[in-house]
TIBA-634323 format. One record per residue: residue number from 1; residue in three letters; x negated, z, y of N, C-alpha, C in turn. Coordinates in pm, 1 decimal, always signed. Atoms other than C-alpha are relative to their C-alpha. Layout:
! residues N
<atom num="NUM" residuo="ALA" n_px="X" n_pz="Z" n_py="Y" ca_px="X" ca_pz="Z" ca_py="Y" c_px="X" c_pz="Z" c_py="Y"/>
...
! end
This chain:
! residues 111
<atom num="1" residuo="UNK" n_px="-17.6" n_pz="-132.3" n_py="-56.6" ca_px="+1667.7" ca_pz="-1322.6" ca_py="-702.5" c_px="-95.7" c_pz="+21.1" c_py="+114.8"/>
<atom num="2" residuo="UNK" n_px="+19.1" n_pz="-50.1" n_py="-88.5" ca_px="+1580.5" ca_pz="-1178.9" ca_py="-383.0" c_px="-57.5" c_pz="+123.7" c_py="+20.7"/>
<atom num="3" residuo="UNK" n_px="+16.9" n_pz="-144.5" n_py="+18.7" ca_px="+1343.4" ca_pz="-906.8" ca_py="-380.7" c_px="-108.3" c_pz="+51.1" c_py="+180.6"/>
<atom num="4" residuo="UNK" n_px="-90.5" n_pz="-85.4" n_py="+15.5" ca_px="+1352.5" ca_pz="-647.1" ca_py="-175.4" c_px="+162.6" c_pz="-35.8" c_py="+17.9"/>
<atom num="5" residuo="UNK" n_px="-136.3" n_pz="+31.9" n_py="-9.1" ca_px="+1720.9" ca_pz="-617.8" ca_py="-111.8" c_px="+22.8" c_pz="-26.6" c_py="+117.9"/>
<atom num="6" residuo="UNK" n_px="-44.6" n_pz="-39.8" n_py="-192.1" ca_px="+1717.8" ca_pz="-510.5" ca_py="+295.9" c_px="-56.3" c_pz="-89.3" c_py="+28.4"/>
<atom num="7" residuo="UNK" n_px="+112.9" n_pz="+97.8" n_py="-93.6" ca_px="+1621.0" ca_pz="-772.9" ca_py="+520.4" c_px="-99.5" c_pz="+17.9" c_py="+64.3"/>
<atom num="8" residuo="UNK" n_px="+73.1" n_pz="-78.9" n_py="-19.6" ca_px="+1413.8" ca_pz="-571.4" ca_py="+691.1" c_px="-90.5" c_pz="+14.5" c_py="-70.9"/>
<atom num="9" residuo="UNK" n_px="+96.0" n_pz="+20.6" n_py="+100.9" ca_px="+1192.5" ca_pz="-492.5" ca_py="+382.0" c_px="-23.0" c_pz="-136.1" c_py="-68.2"/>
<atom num="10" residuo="UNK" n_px="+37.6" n_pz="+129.8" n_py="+67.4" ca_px="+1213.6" ca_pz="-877.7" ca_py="+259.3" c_px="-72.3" c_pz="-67.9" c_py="+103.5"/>
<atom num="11" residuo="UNK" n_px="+79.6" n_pz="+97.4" n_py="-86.1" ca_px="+1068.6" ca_pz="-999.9" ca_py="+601.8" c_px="-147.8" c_pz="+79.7" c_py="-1.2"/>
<atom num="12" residuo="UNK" n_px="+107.0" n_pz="-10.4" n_py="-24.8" ca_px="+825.5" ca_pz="-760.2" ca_py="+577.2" c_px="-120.3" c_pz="-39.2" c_py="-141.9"/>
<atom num="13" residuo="UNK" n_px="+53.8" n_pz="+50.6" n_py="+58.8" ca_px="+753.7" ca_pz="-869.4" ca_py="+231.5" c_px="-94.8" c_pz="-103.7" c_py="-7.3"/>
<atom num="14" residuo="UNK" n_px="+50.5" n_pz="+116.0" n_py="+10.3" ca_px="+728.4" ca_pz="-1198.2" ca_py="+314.8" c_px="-142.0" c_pz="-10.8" c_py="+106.9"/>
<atom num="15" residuo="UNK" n_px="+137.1" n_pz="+12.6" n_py="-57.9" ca_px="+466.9" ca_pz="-1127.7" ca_py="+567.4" c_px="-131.5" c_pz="+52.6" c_py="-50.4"/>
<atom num="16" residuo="UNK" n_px="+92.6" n_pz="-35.1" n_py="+94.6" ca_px="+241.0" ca_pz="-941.1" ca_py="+327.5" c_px="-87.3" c_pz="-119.2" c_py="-89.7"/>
<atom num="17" residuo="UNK" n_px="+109.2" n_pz="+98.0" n_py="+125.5" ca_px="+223.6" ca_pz="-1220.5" ca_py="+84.7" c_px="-58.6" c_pz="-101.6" c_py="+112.3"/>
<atom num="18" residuo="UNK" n_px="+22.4" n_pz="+94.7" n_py="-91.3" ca_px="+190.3" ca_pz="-1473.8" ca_py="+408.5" c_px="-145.4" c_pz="+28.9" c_py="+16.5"/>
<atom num="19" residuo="UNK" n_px="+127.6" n_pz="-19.7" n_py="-5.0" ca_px="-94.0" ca_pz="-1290.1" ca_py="+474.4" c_px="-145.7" c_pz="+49.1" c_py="-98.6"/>
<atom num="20" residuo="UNK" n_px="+40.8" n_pz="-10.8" n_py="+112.8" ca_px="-248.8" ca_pz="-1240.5" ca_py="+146.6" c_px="-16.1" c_pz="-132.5" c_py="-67.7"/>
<atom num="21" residuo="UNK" n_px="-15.0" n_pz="+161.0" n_py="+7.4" ca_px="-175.8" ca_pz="-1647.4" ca_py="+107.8" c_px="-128.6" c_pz="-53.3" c_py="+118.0"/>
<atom num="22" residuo="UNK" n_px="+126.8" n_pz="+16.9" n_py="-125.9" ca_px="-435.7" ca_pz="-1659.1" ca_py="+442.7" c_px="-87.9" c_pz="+13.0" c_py="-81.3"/>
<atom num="23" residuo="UNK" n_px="+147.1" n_pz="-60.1" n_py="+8.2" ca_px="-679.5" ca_pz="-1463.4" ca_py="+345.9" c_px="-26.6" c_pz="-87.3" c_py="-156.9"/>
<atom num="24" residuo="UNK" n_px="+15.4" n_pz="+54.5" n_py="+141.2" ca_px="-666.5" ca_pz="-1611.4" ca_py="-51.7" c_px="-66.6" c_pz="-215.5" c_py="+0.2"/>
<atom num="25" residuo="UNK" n_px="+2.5" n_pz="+157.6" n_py="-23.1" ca_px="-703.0" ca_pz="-1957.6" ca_py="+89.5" c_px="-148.8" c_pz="+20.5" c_py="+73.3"/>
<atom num="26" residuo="UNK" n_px="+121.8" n_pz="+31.6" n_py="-81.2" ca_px="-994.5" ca_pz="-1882.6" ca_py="+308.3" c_px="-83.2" c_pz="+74.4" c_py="-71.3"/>
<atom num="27" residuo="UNK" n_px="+58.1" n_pz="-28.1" n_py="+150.5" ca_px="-1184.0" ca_pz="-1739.3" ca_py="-12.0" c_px="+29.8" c_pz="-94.2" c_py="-88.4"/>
<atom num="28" residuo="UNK" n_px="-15.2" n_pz="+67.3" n_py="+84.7" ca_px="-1088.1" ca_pz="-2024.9" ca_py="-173.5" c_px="+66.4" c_pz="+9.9" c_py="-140.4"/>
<atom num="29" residuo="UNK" n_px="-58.8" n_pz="-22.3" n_py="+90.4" ca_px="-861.2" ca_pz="-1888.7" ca_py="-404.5" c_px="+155.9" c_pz="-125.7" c_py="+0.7"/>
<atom num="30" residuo="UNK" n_px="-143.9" n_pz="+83.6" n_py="-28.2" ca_px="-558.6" ca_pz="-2162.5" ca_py="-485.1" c_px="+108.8" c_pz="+113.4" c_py="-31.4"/>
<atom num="31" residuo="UNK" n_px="-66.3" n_pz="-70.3" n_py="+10.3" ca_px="-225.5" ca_pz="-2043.5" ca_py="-454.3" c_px="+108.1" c_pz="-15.9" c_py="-112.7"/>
<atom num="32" residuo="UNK" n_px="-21.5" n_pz="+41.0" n_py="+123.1" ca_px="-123.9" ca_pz="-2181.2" ca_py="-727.3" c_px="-51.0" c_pz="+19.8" c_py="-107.6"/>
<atom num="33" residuo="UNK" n_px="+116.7" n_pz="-32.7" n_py="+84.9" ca_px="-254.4" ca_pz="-2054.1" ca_py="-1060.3" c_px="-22.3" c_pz="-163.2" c_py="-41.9"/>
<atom num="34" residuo="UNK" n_px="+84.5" n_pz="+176.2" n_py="+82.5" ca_px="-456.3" ca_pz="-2370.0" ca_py="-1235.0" c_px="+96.6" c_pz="+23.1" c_py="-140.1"/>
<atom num="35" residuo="UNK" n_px="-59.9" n_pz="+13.1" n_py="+169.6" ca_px="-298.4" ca_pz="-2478.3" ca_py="-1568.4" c_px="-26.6" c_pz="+70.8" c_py="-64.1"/>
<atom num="36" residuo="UNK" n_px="+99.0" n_pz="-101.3" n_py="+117.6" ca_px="-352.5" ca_pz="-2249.7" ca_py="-1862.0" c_px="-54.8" c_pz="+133.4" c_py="+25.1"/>
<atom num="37" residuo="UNK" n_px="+37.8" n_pz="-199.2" n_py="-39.4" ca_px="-381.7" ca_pz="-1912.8" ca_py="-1662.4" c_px="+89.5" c_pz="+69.8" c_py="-18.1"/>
<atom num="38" residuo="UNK" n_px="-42.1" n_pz="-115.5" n_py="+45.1" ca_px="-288.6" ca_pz="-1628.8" ca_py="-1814.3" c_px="+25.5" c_pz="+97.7" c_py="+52.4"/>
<atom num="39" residuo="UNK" n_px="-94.3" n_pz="-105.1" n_py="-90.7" ca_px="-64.0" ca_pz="-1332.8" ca_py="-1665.9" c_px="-170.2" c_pz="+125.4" c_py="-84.9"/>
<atom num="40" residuo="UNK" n_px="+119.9" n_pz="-106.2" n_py="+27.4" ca_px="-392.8" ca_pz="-1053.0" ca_py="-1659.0" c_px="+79.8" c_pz="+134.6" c_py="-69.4"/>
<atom num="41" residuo="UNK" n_px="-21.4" n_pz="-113.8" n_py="+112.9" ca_px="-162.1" ca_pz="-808.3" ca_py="-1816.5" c_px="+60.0" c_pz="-32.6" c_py="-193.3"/>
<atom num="42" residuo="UNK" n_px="-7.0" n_pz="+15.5" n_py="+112.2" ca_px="+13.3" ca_pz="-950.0" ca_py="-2093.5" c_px="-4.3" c_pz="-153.7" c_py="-90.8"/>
<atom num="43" residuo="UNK" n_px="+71.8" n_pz="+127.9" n_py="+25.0" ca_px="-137.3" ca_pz="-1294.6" ca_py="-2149.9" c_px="+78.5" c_pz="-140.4" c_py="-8.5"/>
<atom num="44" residuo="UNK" n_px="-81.5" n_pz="+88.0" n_py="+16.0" ca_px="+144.9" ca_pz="-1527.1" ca_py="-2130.8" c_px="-24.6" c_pz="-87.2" c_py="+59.2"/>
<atom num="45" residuo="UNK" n_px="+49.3" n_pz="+94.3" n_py="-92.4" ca_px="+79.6" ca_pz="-1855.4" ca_py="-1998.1" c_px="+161.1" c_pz="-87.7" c_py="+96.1"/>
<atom num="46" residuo="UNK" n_px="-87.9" n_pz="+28.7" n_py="-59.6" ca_px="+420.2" ca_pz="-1920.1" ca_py="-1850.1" c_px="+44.6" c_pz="+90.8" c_py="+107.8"/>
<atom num="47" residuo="UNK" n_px="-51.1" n_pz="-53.3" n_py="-173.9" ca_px="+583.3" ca_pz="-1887.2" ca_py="-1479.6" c_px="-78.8" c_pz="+128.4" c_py="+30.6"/>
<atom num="48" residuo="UNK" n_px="+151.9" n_pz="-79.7" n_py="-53.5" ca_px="+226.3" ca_pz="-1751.3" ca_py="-1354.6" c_px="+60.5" c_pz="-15.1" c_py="+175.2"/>
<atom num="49" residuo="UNK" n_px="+28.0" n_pz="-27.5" n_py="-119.2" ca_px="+234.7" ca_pz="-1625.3" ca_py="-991.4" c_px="-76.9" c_pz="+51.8" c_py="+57.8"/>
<atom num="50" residuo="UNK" n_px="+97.5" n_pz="-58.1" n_py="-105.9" ca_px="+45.1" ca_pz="-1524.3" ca_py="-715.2" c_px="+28.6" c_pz="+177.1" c_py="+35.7"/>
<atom num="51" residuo="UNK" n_px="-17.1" n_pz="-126.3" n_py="+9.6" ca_px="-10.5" ca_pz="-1137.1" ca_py="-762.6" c_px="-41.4" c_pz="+23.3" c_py="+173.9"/>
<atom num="52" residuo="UNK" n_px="+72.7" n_pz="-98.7" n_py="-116.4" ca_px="-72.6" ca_pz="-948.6" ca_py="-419.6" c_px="+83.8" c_pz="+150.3" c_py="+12.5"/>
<atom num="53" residuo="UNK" n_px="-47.2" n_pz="-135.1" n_py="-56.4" ca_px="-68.8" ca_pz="-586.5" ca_py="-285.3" c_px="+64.4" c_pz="-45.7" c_py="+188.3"/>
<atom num="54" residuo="UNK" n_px="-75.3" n_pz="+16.8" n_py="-161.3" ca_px="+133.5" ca_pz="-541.8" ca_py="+34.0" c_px="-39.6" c_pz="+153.6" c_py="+83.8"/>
<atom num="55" residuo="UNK" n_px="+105.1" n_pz="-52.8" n_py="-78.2" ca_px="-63.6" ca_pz="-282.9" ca_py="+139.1" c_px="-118.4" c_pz="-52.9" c_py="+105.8"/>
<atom num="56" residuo="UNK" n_px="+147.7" n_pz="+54.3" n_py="-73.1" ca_px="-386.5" ca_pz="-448.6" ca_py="+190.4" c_px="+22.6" c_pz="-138.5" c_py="+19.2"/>
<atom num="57" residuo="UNK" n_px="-60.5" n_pz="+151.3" n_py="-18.0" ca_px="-218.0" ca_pz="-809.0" ca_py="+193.9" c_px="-118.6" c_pz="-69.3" c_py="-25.9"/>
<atom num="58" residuo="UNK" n_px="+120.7" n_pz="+83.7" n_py="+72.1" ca_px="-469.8" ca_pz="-926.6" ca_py="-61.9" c_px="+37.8" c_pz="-43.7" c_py="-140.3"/>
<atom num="59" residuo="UNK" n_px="+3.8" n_pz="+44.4" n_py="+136.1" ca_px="-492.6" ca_pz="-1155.4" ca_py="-391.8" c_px="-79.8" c_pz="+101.4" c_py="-98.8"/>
<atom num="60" residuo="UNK" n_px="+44.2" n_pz="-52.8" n_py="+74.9" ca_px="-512.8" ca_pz="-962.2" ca_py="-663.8" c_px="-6.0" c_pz="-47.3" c_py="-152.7"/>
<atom num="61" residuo="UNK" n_px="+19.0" n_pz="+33.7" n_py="+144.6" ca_px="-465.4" ca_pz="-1180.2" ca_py="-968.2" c_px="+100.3" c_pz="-104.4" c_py="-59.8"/>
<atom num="62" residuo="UNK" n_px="-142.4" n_pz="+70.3" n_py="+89.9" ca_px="-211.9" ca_pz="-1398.9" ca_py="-1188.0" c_px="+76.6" c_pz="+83.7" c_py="-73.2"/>
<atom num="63" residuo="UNK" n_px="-91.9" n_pz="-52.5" n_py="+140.5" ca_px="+51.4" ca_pz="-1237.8" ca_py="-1380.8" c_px="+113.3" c_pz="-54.4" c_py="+18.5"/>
<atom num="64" residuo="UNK" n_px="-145.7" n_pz="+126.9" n_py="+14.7" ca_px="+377.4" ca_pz="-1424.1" ca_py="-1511.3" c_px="+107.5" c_pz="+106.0" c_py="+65.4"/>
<atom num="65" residuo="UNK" n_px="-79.0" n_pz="-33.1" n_py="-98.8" ca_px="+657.9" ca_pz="-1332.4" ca_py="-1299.2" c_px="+83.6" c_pz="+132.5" c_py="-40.5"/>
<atom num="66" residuo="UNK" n_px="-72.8" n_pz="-87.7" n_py="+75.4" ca_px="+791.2" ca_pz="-1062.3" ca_py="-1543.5" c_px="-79.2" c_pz="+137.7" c_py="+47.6"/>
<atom num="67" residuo="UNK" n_px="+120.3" n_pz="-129.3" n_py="-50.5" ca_px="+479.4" ca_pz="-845.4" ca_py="-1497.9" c_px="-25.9" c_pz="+47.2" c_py="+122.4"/>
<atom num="68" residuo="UNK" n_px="-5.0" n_pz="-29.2" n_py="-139.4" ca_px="+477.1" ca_pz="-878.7" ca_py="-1147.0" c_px="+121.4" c_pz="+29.9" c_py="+75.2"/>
<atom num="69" residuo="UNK" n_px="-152.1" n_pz="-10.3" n_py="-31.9" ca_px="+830.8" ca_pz="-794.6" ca_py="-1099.0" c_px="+14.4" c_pz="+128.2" c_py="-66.1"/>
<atom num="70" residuo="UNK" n_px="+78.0" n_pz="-137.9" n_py="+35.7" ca_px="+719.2" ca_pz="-492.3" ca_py="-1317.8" c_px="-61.7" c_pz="+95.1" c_py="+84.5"/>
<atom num="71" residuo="UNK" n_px="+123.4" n_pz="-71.4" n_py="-88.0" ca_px="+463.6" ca_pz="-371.6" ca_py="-1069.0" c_px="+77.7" c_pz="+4.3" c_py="+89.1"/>
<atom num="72" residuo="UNK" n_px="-135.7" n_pz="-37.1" n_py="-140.5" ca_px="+735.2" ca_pz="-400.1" ca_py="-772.6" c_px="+40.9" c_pz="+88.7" c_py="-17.1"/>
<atom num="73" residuo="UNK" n_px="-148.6" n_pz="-131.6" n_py="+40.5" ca_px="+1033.1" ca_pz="-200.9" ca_py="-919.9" c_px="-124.4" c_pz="+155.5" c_py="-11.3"/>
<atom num="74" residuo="UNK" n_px="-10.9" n_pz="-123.6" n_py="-4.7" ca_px="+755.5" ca_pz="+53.3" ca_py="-999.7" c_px="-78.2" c_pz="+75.2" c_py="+134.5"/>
<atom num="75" residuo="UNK" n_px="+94.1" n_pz="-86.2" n_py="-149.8" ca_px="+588.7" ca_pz="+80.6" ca_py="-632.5" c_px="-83.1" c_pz="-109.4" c_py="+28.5"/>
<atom num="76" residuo="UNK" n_px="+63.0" n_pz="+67.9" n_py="-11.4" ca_px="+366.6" ca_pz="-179.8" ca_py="-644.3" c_px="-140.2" c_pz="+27.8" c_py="+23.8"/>
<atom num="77" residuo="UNK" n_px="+132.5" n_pz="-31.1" n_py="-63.1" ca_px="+33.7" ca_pz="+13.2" ca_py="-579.5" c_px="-34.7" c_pz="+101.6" c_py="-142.4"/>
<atom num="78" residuo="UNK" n_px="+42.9" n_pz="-77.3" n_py="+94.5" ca_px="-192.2" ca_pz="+206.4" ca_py="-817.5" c_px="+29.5" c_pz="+99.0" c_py="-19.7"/>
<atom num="79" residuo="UNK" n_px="-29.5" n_pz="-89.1" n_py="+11.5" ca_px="-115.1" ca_pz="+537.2" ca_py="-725.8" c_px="+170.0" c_pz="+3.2" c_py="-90.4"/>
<atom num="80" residuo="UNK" n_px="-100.5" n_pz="-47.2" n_py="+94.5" ca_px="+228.6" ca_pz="+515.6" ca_py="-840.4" c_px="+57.1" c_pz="-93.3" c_py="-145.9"/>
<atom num="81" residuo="UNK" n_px="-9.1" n_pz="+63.4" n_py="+116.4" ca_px="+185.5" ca_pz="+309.8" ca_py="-1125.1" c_px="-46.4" c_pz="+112.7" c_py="-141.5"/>
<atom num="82" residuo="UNK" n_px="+70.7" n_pz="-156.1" n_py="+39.6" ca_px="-3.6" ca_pz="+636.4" ca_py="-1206.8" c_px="+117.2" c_pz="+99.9" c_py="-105.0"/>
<atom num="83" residuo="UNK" n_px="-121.0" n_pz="-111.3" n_py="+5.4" ca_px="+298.0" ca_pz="+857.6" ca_py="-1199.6" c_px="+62.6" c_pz="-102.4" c_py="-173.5"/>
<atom num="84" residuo="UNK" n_px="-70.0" n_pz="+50.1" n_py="+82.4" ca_px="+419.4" ca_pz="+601.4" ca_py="-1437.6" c_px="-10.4" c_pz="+16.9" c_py="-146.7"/>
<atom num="85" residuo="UNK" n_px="+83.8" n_pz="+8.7" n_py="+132.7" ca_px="+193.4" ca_pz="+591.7" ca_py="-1695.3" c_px="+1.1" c_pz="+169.4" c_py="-44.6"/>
<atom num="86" residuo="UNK" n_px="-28.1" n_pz="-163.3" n_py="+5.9" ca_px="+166.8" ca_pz="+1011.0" ca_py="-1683.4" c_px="+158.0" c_pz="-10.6" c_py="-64.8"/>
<atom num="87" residuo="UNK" n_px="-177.1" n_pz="-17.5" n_py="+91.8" ca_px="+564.0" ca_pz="+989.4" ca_py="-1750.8" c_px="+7.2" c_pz="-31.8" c_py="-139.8"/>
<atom num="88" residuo="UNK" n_px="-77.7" n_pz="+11.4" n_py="+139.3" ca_px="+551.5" ca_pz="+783.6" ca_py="-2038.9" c_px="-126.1" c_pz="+91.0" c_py="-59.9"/>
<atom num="89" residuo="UNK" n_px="+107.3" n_pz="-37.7" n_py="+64.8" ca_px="+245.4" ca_pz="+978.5" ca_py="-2203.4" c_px="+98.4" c_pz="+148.3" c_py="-52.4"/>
<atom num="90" residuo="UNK" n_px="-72.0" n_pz="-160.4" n_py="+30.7" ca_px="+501.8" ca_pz="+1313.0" ca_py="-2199.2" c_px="-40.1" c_pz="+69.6" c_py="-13.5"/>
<atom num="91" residuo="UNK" n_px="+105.7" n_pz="-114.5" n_py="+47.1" ca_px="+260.9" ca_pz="+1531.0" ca_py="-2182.9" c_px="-108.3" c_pz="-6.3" c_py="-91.0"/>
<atom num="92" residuo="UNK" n_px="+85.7" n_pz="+26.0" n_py="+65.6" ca_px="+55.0" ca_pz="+1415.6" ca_py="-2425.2" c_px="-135.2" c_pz="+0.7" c_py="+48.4"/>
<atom num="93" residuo="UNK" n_px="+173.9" n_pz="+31.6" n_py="-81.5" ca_px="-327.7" ca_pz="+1486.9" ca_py="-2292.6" c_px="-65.8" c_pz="-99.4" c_py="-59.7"/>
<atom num="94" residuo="UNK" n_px="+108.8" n_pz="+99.2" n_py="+49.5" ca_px="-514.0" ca_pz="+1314.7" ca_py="-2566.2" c_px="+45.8" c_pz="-94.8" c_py="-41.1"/>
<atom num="95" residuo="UNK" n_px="-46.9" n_pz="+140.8" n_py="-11.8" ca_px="-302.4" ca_pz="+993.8" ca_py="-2588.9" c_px="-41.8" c_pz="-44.4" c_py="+148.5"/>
<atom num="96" residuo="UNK" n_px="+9.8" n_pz="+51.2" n_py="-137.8" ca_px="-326.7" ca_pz="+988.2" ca_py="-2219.2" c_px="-155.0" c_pz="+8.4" c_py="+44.5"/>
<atom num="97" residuo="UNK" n_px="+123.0" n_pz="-1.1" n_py="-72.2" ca_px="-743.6" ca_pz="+1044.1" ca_py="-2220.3" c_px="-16.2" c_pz="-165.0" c_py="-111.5"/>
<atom num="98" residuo="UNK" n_px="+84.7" n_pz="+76.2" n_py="+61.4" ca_px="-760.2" ca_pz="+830.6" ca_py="-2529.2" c_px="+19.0" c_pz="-166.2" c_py="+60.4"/>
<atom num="99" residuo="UNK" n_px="-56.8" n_pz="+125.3" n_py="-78.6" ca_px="-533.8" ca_pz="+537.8" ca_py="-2321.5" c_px="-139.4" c_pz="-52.9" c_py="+117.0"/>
<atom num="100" residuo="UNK" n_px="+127.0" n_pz="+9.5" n_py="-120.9" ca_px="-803.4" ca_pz="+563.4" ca_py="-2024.3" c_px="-81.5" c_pz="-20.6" c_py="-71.6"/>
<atom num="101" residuo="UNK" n_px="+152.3" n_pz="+14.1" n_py="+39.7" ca_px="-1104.2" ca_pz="+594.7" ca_py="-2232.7" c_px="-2.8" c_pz="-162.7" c_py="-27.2"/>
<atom num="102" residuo="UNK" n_px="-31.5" n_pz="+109.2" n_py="+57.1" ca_px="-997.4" ca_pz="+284.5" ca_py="-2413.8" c_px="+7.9" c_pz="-110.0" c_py="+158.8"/>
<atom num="103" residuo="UNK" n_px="+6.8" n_pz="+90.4" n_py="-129.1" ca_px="-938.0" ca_pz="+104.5" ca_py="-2063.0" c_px="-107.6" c_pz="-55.1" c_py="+42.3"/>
<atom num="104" residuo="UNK" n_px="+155.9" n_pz="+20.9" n_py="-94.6" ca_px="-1265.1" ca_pz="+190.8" ca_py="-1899.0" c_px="-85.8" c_pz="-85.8" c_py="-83.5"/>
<atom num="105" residuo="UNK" n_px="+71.7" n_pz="+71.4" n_py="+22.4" ca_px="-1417.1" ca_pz="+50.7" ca_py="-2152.8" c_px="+13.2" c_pz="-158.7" c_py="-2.1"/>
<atom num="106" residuo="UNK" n_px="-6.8" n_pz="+104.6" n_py="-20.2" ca_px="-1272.4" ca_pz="-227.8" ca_py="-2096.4" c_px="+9.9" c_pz="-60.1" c_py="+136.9"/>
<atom num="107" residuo="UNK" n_px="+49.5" n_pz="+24.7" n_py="-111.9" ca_px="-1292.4" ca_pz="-266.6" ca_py="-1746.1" c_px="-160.9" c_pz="+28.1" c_py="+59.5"/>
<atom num="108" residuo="UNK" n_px="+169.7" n_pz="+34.4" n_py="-8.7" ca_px="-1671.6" ca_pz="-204.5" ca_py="-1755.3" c_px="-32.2" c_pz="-81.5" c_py="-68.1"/>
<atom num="109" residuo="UNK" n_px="+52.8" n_pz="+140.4" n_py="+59.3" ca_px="-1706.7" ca_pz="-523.3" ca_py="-1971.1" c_px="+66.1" c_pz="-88.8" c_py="+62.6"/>
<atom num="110" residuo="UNK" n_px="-37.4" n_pz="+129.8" n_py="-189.6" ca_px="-1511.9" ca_pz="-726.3" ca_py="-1676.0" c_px="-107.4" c_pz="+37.5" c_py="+109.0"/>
<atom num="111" residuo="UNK" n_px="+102.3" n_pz="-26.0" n_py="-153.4" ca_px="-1729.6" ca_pz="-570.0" ca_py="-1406.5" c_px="-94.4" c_pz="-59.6" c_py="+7.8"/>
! end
């Protein structure tokens, strides 16, 4: 599959990751994950790809092609991954502080 659909948006795709493939290479990042790397969201070690934003046309990580095909359809950028997460919570405040709390703490033991 072919993502986006318009040609127009697929060339400009392809120049995002092109340049996110630059810059990842001259940081020494391969573009290839290494054997045995794990998709950073849901740990699978199969058909791993090269995550980037097309914003900032930067490496942002491994995730298997499911997860990152995930993050497309819903925008591809934090902010509206946002919106996403708010939707499914339904209103719920303290599922949706206890979801975050639970995060941070786990992204302050990566930092």
């Amino acid at each position: 599959l072919r993502r986006p659909e318009c040609i127009e948006c697929t060339k400009l795709a392809s120049l995002t990751k092109r340049d996110a493939i630059k810059n990842a290479k001259e940081r020494g990042i391969p573009i290839k994950a290494p054997e045995g790397t794990m998709c950073q969201i849901c740990l699978k070690t199969e058909d791993i790809v090269f995550d980037h934003s097309h914003i900032q046309c930067d490496f942002r990580g491994w995730l298997c092609n499911s997860c990152n095909r995930s993050i497309g359809v819903l925008g591809d950028e934090p902010e509206d991954l946002v919106k996403s997460f708010v939707y499914t919570c339904r209103g719920d405040k303290e599922k949706a502080r206890y979801i975050l709390e639970s995060y941070l703490k786990t992204i302050n033991t990566i930092i």
